[in-house]
Backbone as CSV, one residue per row, in Angstrom:
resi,resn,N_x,N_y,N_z,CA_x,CA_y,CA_z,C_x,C_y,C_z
1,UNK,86.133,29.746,-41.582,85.818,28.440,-42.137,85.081,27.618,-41.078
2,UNK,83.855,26.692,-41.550,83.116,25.946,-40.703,83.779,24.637,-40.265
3,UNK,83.872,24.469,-39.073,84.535,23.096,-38.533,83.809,21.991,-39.718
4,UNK,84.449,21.127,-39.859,84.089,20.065,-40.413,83.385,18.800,-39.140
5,UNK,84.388,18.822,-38.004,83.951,17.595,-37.095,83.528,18.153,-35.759
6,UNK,82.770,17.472,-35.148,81.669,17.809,-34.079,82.018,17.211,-32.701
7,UNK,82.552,17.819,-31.611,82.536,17.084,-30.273,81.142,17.471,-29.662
8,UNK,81.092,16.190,-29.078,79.508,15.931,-28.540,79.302,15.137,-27.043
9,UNK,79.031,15.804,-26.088,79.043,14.890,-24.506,77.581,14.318,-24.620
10,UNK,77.337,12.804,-24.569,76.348,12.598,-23.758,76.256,12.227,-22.426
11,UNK,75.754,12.533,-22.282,75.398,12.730,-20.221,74.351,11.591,-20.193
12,UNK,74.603,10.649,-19.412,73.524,9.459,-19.083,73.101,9.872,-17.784
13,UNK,71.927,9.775,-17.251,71.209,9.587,-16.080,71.087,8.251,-15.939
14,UNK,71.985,7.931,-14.797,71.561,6.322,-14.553,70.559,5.978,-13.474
15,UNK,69.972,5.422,-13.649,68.953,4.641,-12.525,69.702,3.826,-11.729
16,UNK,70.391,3.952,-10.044,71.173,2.862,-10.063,70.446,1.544,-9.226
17,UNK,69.426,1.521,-9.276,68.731,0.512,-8.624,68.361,-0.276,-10.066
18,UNK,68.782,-0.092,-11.552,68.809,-1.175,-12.139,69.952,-2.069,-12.448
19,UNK,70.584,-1.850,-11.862,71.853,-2.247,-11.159,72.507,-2.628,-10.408
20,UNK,73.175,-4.138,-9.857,74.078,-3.984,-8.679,75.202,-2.905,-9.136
21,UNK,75.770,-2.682,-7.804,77.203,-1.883,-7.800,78.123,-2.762,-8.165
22,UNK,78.258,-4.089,-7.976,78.906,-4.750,-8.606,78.984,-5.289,-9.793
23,UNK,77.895,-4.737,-10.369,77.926,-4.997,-12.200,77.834,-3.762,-12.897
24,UNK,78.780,-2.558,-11.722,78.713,-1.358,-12.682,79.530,-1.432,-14.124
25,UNK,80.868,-1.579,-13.583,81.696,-1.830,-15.104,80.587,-2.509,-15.829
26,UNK,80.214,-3.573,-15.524,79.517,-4.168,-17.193,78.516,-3.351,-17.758
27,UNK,77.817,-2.501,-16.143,76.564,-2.021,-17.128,77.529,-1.187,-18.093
28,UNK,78.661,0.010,-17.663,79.235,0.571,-18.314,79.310,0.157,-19.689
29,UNK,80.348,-0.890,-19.326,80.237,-1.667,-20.695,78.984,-1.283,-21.980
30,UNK,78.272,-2.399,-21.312,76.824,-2.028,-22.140,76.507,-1.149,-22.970
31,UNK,76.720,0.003,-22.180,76.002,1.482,-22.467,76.607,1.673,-23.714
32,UNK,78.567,1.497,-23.427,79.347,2.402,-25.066,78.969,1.527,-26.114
33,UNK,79.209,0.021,-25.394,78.648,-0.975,-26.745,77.258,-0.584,-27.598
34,UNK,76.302,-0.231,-26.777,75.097,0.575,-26.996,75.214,1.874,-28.069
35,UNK,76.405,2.358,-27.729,76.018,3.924,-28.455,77.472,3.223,-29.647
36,UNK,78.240,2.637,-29.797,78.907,2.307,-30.845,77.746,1.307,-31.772
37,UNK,77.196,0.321,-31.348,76.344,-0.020,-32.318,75.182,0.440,-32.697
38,UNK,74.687,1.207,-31.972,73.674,2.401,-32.541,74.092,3.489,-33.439
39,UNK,75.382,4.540,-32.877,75.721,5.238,-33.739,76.974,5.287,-34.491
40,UNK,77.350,3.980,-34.396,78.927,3.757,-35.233,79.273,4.190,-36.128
41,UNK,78.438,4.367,-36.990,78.857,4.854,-38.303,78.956,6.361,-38.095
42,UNK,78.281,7.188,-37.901,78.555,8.917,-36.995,78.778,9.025,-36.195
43,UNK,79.091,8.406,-35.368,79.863,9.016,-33.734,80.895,8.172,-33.465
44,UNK,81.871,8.616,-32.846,83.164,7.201,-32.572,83.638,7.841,-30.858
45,UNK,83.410,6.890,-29.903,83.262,7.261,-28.362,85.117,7.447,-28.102
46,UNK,85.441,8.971,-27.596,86.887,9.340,-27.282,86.856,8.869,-25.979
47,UNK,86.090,8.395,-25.164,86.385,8.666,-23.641,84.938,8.441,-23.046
48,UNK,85.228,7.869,-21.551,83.916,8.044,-20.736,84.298,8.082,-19.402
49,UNK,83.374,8.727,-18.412,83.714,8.522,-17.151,82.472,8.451,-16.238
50,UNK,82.669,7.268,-15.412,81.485,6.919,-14.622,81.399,7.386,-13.641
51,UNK,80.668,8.198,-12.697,79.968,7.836,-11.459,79.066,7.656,-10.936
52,UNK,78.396,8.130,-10.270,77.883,7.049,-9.237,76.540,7.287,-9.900
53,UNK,75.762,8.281,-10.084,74.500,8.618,-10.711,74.632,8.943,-12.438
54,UNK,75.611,9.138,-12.881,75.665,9.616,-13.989,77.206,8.831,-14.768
55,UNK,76.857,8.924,-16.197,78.075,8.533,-16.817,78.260,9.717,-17.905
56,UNK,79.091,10.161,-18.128,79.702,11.505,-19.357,80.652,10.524,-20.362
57,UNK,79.757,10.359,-21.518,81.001,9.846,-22.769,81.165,10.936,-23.752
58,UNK,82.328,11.020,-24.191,82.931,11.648,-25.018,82.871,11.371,-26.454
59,UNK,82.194,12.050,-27.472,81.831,11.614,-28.716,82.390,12.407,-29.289
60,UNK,83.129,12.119,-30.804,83.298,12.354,-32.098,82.321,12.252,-33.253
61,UNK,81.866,13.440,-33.710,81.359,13.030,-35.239,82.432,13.879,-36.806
62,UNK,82.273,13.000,-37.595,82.779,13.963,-38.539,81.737,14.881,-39.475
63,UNK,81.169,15.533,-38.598,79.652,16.301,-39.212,79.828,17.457,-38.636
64,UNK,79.926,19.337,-39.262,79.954,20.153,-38.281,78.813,20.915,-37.687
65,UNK,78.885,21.068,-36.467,78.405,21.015,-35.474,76.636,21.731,-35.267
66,UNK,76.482,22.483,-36.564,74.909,22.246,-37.069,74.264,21.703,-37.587
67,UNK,74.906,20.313,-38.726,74.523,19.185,-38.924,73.977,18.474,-38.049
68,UNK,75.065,18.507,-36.535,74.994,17.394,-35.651,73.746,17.809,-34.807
69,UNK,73.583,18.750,-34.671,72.599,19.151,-33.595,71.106,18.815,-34.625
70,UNK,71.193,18.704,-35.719,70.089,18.253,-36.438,69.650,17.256,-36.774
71,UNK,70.930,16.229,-36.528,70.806,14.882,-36.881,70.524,14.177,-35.140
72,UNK,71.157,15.016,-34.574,70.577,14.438,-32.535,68.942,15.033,-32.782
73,UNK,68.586,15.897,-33.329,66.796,16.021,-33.137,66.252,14.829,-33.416
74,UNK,66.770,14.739,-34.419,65.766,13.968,-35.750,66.067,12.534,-36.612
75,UNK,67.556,12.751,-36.571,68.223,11.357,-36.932,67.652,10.035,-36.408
76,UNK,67.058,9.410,-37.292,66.661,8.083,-36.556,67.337,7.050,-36.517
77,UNK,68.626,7.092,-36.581,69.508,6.144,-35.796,70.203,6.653,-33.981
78,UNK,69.504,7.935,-34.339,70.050,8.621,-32.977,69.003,8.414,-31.992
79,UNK,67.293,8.434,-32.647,66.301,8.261,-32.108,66.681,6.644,-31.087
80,UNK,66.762,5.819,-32.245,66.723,4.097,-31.759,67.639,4.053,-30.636
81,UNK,69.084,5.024,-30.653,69.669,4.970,-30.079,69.204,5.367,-28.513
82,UNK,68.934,6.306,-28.581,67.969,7.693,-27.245,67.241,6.112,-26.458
83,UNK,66.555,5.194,-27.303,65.393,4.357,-26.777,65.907,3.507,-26.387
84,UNK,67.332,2.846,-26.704,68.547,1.477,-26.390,68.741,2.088,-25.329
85,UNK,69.055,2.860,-25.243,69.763,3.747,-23.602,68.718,3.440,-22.940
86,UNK,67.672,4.486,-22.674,66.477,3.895,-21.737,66.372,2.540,-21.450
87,UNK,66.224,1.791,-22.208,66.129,0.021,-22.229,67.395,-0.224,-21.416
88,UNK,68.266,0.164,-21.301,69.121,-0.137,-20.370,69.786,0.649,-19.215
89,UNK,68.049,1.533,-18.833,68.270,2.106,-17.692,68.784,3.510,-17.493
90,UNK,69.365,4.025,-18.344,69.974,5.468,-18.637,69.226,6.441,-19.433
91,UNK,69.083,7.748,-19.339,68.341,8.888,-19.309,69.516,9.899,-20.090
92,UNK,69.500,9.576,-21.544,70.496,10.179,-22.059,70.214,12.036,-22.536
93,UNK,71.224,12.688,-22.613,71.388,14.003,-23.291,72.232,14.342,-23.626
94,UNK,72.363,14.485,-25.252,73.407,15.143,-25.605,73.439,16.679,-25.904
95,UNK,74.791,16.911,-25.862,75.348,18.357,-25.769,76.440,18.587,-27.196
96,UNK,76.498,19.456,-28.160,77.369,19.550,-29.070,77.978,20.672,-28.535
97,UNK,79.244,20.339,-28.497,80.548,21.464,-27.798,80.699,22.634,-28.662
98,UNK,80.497,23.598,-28.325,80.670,24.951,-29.292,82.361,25.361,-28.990
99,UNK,83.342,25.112,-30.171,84.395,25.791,-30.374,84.215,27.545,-30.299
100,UNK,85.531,27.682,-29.364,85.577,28.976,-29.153,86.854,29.638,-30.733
101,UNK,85.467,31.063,-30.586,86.094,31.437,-32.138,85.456,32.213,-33.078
């Protein structure tokens, strides 16, 4: 049987010279606020973790996992999304997690 729901890492490349170090949390901030109002309605963020060049958030979709990789090509709420990130400095890629099986 085909999974129904999709885990998905995006990996940000951060620029950190658009940034103080002291406004990392907020940029953080920013970023999930970024990918919840871009992709709220299909993706719901489990988790993130920052460092110093890069941030890894943890995504949920309820789409399985060849949907999702079709809707990250081409989806143009995923597109607007890809371009919000840049605009705020990050160099996104996502990854859909292949269940072992």
């Amino acid at each position: 049987m085909a999974s129904t729901e999709s885990r998905i890492t995006l990996t940000l490349s951060l620029d950190p010279f658009d940034w103080r170090a002291d406004d990392k949390a907020r940029w953080a901030q920013s970023l999930i606020e970024a990918v919840e109002v871009g992709a709220g309605r299909l993706l719901s963020v489990d988790g993130y973790e920052l460092r110093d060049t890069s941030m890894f958030i943890r995504l949920r979709a309820n789409e399985p996992p060849g949907r999702m990789r079709k809707l990250l090509r081409e989806g143009e709420a995923l597109i607007r999304l890809r371009a919000r990130l840049a605009d705020l400095g990050a160099r996104p890629e996502f990854s859909v997690e292949v269940e072992p099986g």
